[in-house]
matplotlib code that plots the C-alpha trace (Angstrom):
import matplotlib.pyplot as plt

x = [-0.7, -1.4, -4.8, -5.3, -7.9, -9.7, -9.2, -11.9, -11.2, -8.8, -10.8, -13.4, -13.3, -10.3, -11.6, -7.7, -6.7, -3.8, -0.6, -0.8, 1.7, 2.5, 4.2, 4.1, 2.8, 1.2, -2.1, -5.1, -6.6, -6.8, -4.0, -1.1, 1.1, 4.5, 7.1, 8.3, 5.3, 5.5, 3.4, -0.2, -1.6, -4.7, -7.0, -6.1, -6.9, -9.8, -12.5, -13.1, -9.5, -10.2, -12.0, -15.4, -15.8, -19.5, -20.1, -18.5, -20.3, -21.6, -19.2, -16.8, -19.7, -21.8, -18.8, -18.7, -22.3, -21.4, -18.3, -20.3, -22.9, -20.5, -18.3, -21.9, -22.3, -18.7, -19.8, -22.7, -19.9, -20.4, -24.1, -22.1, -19.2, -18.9, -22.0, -20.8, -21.1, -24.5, -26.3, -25.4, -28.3, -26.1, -22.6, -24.5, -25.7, -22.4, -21.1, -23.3, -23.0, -19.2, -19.7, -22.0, -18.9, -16.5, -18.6, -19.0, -15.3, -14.3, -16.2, -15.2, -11.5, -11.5, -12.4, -10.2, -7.3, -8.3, -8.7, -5.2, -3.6, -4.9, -2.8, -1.1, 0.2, -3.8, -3.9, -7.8, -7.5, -4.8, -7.1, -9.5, -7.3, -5.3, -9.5, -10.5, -7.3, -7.8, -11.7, -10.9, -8.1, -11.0, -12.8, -10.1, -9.9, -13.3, -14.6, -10.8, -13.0, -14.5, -12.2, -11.0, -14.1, -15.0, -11.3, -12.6, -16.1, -15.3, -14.8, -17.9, -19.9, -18.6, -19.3, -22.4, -23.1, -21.4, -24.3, -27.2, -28.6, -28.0, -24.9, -24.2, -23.8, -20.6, -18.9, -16.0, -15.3, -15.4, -13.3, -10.3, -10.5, -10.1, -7.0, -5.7, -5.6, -2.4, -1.3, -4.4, -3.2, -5.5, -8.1, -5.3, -2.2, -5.1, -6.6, -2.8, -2.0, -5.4, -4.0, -0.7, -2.4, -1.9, 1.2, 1.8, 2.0, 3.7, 7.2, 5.0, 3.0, 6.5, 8.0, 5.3, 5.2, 8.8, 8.7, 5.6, 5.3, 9.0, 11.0, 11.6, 14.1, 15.4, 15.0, 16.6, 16.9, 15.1, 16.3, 14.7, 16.8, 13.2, 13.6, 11.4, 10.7, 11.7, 9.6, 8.8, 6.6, 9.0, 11.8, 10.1, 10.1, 13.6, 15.0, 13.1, 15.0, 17.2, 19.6, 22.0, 23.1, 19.8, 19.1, 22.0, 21.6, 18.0, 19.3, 21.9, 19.8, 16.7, 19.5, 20.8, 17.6, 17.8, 21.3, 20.5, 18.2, 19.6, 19.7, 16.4, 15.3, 17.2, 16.1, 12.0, 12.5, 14.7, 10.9, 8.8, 10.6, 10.8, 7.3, 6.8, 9.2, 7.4, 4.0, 5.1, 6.6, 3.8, 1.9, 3.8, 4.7, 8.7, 9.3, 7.9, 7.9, 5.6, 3.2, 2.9, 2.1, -0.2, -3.3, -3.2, -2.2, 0.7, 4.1, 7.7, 8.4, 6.6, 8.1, 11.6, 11.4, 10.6, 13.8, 15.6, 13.6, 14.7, 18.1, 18.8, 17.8, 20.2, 22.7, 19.6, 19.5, 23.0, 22.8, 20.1, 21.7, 24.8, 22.7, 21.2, 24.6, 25.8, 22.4, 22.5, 26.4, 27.4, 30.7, 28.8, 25.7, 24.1, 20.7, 19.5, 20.1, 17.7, 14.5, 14.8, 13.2, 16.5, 15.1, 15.1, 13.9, 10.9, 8.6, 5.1, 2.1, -1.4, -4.0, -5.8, -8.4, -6.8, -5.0, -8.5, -9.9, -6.2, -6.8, -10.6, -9.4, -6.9, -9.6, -11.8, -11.5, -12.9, -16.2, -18.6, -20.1, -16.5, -15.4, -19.1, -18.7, -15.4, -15.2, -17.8, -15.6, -12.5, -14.1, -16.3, -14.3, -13.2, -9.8, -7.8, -6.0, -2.9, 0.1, -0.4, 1.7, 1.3, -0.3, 0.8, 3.4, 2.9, -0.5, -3.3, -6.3, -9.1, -12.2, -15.2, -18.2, -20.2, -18.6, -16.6, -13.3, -11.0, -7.7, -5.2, -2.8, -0.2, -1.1, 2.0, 1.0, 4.5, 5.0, 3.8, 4.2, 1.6, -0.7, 0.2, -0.1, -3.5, -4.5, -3.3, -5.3, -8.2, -7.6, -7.9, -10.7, -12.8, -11.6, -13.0, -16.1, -17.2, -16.5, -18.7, -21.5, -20.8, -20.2, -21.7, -20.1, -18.1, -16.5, -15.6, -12.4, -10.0, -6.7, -3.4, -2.0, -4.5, -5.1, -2.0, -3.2, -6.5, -3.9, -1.0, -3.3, -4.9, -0.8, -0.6, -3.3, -2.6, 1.2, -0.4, -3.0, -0.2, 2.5, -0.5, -1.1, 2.7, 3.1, 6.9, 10.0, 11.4, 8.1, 7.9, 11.2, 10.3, 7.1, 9.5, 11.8, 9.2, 7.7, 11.1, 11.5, 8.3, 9.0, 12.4, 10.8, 7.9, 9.2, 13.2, 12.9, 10.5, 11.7, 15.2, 12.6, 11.3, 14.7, 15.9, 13.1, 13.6, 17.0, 16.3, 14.4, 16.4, 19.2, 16.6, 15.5, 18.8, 19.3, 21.8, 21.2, 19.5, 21.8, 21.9, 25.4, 23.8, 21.0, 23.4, 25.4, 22.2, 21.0, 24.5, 25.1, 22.0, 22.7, 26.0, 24.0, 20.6, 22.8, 26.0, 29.7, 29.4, 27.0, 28.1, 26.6, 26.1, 27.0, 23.9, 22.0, 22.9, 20.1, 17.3, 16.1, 15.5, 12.8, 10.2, 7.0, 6.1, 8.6, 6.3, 3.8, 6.2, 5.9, 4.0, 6.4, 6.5, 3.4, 4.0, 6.0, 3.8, 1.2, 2.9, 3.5, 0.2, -1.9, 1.1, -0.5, -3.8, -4.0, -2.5, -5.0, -8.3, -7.3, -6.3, -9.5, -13.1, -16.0, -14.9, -11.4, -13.1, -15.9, -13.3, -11.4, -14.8, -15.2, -12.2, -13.0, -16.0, -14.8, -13.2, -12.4, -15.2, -12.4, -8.6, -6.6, -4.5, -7.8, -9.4, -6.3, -6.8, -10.1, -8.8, -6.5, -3.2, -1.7, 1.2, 2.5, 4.0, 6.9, 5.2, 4.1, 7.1, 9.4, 7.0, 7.5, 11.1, 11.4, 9.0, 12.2, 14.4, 12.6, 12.2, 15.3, 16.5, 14.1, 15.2, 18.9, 17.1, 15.2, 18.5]
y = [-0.7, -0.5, -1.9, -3.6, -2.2, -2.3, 0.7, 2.6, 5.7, 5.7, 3.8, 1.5, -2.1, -3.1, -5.3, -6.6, -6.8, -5.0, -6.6, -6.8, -4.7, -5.5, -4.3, -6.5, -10.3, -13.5, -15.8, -15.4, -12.4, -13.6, -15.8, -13.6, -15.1, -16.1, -15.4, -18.7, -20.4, -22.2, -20.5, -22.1, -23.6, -21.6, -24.6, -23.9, -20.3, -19.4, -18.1, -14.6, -13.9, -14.5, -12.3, -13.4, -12.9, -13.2, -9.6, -10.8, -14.5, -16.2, -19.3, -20.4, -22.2, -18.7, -17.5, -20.6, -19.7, -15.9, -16.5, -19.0, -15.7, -13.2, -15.3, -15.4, -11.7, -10.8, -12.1, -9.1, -6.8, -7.9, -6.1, -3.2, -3.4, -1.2, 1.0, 3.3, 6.2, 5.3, 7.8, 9.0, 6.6, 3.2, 5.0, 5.3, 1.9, 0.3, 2.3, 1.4, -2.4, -2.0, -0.9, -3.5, -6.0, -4.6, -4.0, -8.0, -8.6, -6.5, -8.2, -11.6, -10.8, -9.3, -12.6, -14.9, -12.4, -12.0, -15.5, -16.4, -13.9, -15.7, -19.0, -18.5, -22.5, -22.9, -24.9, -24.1, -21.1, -20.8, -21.5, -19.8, -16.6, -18.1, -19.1, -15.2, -14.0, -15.5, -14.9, -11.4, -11.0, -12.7, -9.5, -7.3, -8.4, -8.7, -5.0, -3.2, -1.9, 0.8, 3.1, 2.7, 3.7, 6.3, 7.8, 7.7, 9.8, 13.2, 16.5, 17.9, 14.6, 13.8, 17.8, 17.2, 13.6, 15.5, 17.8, 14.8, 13.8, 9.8, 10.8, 13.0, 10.7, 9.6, 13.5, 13.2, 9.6, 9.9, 13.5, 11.0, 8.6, 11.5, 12.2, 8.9, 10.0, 10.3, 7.0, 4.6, 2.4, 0.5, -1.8, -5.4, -3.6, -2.9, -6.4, -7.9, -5.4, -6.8, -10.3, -9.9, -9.1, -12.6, -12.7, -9.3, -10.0, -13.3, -11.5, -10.4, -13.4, -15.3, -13.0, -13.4, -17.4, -17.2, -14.9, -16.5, -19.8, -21.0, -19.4, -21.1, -19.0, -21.8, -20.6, -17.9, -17.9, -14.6, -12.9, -15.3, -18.2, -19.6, -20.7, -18.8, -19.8, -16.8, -15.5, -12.0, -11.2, -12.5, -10.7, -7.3, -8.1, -9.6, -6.5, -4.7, -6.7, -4.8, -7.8, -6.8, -10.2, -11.0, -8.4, -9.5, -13.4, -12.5, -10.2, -12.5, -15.4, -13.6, -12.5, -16.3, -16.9, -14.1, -14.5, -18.0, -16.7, -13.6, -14.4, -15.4, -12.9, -10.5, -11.7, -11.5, -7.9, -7.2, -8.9, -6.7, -3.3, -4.6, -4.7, -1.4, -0.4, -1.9, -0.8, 2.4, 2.6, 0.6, 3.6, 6.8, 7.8, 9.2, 7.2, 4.7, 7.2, 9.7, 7.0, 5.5, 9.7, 10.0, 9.1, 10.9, 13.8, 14.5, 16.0, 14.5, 17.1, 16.3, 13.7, 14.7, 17.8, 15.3, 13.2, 17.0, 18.1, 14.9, 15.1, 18.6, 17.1, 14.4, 15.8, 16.0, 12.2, 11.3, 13.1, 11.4, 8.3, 9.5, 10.4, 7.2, 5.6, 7.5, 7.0, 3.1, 3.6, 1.9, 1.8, 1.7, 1.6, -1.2, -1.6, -3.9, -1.6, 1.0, -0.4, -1.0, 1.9, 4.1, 3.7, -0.7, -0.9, 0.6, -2.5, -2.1, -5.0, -4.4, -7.2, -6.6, -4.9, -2.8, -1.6, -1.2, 1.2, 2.8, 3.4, 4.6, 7.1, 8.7, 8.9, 11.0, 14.2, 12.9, 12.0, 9.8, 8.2, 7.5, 5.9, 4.2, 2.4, 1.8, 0.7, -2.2, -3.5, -3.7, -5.4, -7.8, -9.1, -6.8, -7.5, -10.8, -10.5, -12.9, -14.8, -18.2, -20.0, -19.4, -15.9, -13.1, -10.9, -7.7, -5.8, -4.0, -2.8, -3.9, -2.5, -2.6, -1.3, -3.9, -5.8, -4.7, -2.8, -6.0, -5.6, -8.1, -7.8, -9.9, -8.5, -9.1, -7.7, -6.9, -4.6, -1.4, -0.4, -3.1, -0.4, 2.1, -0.7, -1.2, 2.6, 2.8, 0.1, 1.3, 4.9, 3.1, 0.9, 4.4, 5.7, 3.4, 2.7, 6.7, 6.7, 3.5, 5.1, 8.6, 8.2, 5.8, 3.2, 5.0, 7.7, 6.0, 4.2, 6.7, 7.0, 5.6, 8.7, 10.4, 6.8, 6.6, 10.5, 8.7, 5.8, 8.0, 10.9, 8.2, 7.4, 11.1, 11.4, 8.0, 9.5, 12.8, 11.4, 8.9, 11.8, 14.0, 11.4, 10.3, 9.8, 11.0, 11.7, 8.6, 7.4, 11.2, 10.2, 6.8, 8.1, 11.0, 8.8, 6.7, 9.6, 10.7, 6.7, 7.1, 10.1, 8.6, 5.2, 6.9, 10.2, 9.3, 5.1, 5.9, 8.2, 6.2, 3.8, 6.0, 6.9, 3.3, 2.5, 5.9, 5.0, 1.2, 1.9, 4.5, 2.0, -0.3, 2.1, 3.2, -0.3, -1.5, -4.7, -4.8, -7.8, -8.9, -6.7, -3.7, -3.9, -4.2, -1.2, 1.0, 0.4, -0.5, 3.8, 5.0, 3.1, 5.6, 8.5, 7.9, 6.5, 8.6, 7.8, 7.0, 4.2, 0.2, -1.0, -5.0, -6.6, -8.4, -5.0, -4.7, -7.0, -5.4, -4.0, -7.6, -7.8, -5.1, -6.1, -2.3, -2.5, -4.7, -2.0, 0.6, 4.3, 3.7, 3.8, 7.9, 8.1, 7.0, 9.9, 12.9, 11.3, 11.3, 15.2, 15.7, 13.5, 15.4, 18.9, 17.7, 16.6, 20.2, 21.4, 19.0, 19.0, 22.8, 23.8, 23.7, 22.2, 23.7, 21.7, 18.6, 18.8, 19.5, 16.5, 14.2, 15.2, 14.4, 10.6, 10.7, 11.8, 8.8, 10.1, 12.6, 15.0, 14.8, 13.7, 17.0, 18.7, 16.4, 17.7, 21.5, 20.8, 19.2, 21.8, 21.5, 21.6, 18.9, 20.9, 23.7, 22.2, 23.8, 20.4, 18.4, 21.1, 21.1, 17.2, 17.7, 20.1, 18.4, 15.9, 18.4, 19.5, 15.9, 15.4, 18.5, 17.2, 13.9, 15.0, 17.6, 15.0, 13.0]
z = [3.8, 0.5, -0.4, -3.9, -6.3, -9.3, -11.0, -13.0, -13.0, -16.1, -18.4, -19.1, -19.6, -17.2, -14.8, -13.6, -10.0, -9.5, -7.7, -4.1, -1.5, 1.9, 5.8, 9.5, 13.4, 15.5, 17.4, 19.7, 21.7, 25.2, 24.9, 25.0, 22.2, 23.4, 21.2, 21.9, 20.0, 17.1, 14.1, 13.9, 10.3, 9.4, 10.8, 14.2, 14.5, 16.3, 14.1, 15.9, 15.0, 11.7, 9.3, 8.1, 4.0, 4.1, 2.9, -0.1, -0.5, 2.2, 1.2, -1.7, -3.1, -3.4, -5.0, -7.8, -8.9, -9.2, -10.6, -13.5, -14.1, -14.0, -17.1, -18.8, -18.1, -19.9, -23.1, -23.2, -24.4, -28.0, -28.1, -27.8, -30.1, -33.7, -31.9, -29.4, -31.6, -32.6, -29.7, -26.4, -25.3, -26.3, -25.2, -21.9, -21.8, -22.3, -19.2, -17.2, -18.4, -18.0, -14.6, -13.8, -14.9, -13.1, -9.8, -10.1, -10.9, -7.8, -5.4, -6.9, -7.1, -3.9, -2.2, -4.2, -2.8, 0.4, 0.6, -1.0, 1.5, 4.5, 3.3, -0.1, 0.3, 0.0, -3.9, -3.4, -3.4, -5.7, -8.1, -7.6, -8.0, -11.2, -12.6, -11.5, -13.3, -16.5, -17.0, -15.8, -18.6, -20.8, -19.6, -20.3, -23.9, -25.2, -23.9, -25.2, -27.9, -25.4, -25.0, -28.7, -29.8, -27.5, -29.1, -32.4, -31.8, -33.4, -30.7, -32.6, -31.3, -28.8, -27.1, -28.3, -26.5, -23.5, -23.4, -23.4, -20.3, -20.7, -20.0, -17.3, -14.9, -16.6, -18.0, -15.6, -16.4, -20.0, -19.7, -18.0, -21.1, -23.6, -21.7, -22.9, -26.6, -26.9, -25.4, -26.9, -29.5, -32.1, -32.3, -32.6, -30.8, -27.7, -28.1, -27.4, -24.7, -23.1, -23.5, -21.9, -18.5, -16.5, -18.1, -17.1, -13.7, -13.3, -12.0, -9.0, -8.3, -8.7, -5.8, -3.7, -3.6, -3.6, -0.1, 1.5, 1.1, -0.5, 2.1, 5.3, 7.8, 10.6, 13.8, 16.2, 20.2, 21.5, 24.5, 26.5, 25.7, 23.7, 20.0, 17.6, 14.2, 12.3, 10.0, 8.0, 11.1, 13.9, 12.0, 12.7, 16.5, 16.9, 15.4, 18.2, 20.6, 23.5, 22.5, 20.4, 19.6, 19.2, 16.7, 14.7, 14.6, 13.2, 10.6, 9.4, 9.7, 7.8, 5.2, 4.6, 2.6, 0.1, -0.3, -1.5, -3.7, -4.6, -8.3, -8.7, -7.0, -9.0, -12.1, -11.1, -10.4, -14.0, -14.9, -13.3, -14.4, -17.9, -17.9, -17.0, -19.3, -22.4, -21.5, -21.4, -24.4, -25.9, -24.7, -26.1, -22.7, -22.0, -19.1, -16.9, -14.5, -16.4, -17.2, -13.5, -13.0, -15.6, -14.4, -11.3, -13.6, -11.1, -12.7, -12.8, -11.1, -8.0, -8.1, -8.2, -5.5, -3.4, -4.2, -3.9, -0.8, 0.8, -0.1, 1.6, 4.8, 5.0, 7.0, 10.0, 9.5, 9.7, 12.8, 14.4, 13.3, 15.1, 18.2, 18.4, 18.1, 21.2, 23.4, 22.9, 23.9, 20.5, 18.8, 15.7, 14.4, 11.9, 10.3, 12.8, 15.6, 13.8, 15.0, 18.8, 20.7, 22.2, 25.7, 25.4, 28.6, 27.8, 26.7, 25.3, 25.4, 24.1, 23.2, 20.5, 22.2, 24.2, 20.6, 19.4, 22.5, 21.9, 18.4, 19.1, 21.5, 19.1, 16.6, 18.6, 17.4, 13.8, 15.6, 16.9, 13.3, 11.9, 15.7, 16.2, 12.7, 12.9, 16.2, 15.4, 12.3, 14.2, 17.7, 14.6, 11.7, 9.4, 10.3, 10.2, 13.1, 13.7, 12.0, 10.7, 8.3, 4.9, 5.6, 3.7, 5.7, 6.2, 6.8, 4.1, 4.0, 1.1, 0.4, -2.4, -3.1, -2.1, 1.0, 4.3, 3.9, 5.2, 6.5, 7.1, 10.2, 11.6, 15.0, 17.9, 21.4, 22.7, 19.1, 19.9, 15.7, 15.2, 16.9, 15.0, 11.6, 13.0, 13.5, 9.6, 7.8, 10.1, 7.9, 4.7, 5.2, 6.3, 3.6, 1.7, 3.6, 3.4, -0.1, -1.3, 1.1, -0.5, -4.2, -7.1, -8.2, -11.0, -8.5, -5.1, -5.5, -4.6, -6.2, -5.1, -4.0, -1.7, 0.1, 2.0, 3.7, 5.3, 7.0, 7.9, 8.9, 11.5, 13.2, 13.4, 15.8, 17.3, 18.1, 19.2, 21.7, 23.4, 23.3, 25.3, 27.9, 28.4, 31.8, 32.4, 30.8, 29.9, 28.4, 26.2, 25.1, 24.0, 22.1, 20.6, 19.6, 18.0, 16.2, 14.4, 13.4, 11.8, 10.0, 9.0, 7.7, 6.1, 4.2, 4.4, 4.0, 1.1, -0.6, -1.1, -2.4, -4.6, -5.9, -6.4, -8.4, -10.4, -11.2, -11.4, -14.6, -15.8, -16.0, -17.9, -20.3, -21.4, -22.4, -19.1, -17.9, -14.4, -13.4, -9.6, -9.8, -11.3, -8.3, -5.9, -7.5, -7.5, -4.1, -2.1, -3.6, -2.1, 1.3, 1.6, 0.4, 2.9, 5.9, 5.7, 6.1, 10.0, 9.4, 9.1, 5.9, 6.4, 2.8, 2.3, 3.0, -0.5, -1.0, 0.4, -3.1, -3.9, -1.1, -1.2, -2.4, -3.0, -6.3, -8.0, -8.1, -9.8, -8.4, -5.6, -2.3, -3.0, -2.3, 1.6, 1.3, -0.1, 2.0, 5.2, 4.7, 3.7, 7.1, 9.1, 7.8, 8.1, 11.2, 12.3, 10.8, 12.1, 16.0, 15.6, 13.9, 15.0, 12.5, 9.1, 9.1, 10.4, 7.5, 5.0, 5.5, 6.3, 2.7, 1.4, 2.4, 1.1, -2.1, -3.6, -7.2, -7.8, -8.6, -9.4, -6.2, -6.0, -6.1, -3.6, -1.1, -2.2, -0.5, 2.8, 3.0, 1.9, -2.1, -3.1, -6.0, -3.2, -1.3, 2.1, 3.8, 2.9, 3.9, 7.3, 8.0, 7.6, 9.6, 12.1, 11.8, 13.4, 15.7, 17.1, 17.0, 19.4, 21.9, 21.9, 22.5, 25.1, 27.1, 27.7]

ax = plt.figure().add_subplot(projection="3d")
ax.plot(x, y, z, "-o")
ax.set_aspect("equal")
plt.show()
């Protein structure tokens, strides 16, 4: 999941997409998609598969004559420039313009992306998102004076303009711009920063052509003799396969392309932590790392208890891998045989509305107005629903203020974690529907790290309600054995993540080279480390740092983490409580970022600067573990 945002709640006068992240596919509802088809061009996918944009603009045309006012609109900002400190009257009228600017950028750049993702090999659409980009850096640039001058307002006035009506609507948001004192530069250097913004995100628009529409896999044969086109979405459901030698062919297949473009690759990912490097030196901040925290106001050391809580339990790991060896009556144990349910004979299909009434059912105990509207966005089109070429891989959720919250799925029936990827985007785009219906325009777009609670809180009670109506043994042990690969891809996977990237810019900012060697270094040591000395490391596994689309958003996958410990204590807490719990976390979507997020979780229920709930889901591990040795 990871939705892509505008982001107001730092500062004013940013209206800049942020990069996109991905996660998981195939065609049609009633036909059950064989895996033997060939992947469909977006023309031939039936419309009610397909979500419909008209929230946004009823058609691109409605989006040219918006996007021709809202260019007209960005030149307003120069009525307000040199005069911010005049009154607390003109401070609050530039807000709200600035707002008004940015609520038209979102939706606007929202439906470029959304319509981008749908078929990135789309040269319509591609420029319509490179147009959007650069009248949205235009944006950037020309309204850079607003925070510099709100900066420059004495305490003495500014406590005084705090006080005036006018603008009490905006205290908290001007409160979080203060904050960036320290790390605002002047009136050119901030002008030149704004400039760099297209160009800022080049290395990750690079990758993503490169891995969506540039790469082109071959084909595999599937345990059914049929030959598949293999693609980021078929690769997720070969390496489900009971085949081993199925499982392998697609891994080493799958690998062939990024080993042929390894350097490339490589040197688009030196890119994109360079960047965040030189913005945060631009910026005053120590590290990249404390200014990806900063504006969550969450501590390195959050961070890096994580990376130490983690670490402790790695020995339980091992030991699962070890288990899982022995129950698949392996002589050893690779990557690709990480993924295939323990118990392969236990297969899994759901259409896509039988994963819907699925997911609904879970969801019950948050209520009949969060099901009821939900349930009509997922059976409508909210969601884009199957693989076709071109398509983004993976799966996210993206909301605004003014349309639907869309989510994009590469749905595949016989893929029973496409349920759960469905059950998680459905968390974010509540998330972000009770929050545009709950807050103003200025407060509901939630931060970063309290959105991946809302999706992973949402699996939690999908696992719980399927665990609760398994019908027998084998299938407890299937859906336990599920539940501790979830744990071990969410807060294990994630965290070595997190650490790469930690170290990955470490490296940078000490001034060594991140050459394809020096990646490979990096992440081949934490593959020992995370899988321990029992486990068969494939050489091109050295590669996978060059593949995650989540390192192009820096100091973002350990949030997966915290918020996977957090939707695990949560959701103790909502099914074993009565209205109280369920009101407290109701409120905590409808929150957005009307207070800090550690703040907004203190509310839920549960603090991230204690160790208690990752120290809970760890142990949670365990404990799955024993039972899965238990059941047999």
């Amino acid at each position: 999941m990871d939705r892509r945002r505008f982001l107001q709640t730092a500062a004013l006068g940013t209206a800049v997409p942020l990069v996109s992240g991905p996660l998981i596919g195939a065609p049609n509802t009633e036909a059950k998609p064989s895996a033997g088809k060939r992947i469909p061009a977006r023309s031939e996918v039936q419309a009610a598969d397909t979500w419909d944009l008209t929230s946004l603009f009823p058609s691109d045309a409605a989006w040219e004559v918006a996007f021709t006012a809202w260019q007209k609109q960005i030149e307003g900002y120069a009525l307000f420039q040199g005069k911010l400190a005049e009154s607390s009257e003109t401070l609050a009228a530039c807000i709200r313009f600035d707002l008004d600017v940015n609520r038209a950028s979102e939706r606007l750049g929202i439906y470029a992306s959304l319509k981008t993702a749908q078929d990135a090999a789309n040269s319509t659409y591609q420029r319509m998102s490179g147009r959007y980009a650069k009248a949205a850096s235009r944006a950037g640039q020309v309204s850079s004076f607003i925070c510099l001058e709100i900066l420059a307002i004495s305490a003495e006035k500014m406590e005084g303009f705090l006080a005036a009506p006018p603008l009490a609507p905006y205290k908290l948001l001007l409160k979080r711009i203060l904050r960036l004192r320290p790390h605002t530069l002047g009136k050119k250097e901030e002008n030149l920063l704004a400039m760099q913004s297209e160009m800022a995100e080049a290395a990750g628009k690079i990758f993503r052509q490169l891995l969506d529409a540039d790469m082109k896999f071959g084909t595999v044969t599937n345990e059914k003799g049929q030959r598949i086109e293999l693609s980021h979405a078929a690769f997720s459901t070969l390496l489900q396969s009971p085949d081993r030698e199925v499982r392998r062919n697609a891994f080493h297949t799958y690998y062939e392309q990024f080993t042929a473009h390894k350097n490339t690759l490589a040197a688009s990912l030196n890119a994109s932590v360079q960047r965040d490097v030189y913005y945060a030196k631009a910026r005053n901040h120590s590290s990249a790392l404390e200014a990806a925290l900063f504006p969550d106001q969450v501590s390195v050391s959050v961070y890096d208890n994580l990376i130490v809580s983690v670490h402790r339990q790695l020995p339980a790991l091992h030991r699962y891998y070890d288990l899982r060896r022995r129950k698949m009556k392996l002589k050893d144990i690779h990557l690709y045989d990480t993924y295939v349910p323990i118990l392969a004979n236990m297969r899994t299909q759901h259409t896509w509305d039988e994963a819907v009434n699925m997911v609904l059912a879970s969801l019950e105990p948050l209520g009949s107005e969060y099901c009821g509207v939900l349930e009509r966005g997922l059976r409508g089109r909210w969601c884009d629903r199957y693989e076709n070429r071109g398509k983004q891989s993976g799966a996210f959720s993206n909301g605004s203020y003014d349309g639907d919250p869309y989510i994009l799925m590469n749905y595949q029936p016989e893929v029973l974690d496409h349920v759960f990827t469905l059950a998680h985007e459905a968390g974010h785009s509540m998330h972000s529907h009770l929050s545009a219906k709950s807050q103003p325009y200025a407060y509901y777009d939630y931060s970063l790290f309290v959105a991946e609670v809302a999706s992973t809180f949402n699996e939690q009670l999908l696992s719980n309600h399927l665990l609760t109506h398994a019908r027998d043994k084998q299938e407890r042990a299937f859906l336990v054995n599920r539940q501790i690969d979830a744990i071990r891809g969410t807060l294990f996977r994630q965290t070595m993540f997190a650490e790469f990237e930690k170290l990955a810019h470490a490296s940078s900012e000490s001034g060594e080279p991140l050459t394809l060697e020096r990646l490979k270094e990096l992440y081949h040591d934490l593959l020992k480390g995370y899988f321990g000395p029992e486990f068969t490391l494939d050489p091109e596994l050295d590669l996978e740092c060059l593949r995650v689309p989540h390192f192009y958003r820096a100091f973002y996958v350990y949030k997966y983490a915290t918020g996977m410990s957090a939707a695990m204590a949560l959701a103790a807490r909502v099914t074993g409580g009565g209205r109280r719990e369920l009101g407290d976390y109701l409120n905590f979507l409808k929150g957005g970022c009307s207070k800090d997020p550690l703040d907004l979780l203190r509310g839920a229920g549960v603090d991230m600067e204690k160790p208690d709930a990752i120290q809970s889901a760890l142990d949670q591990f365990g404990q799955w573990v024993k039972e899965l040795e238990d059941l047999g």
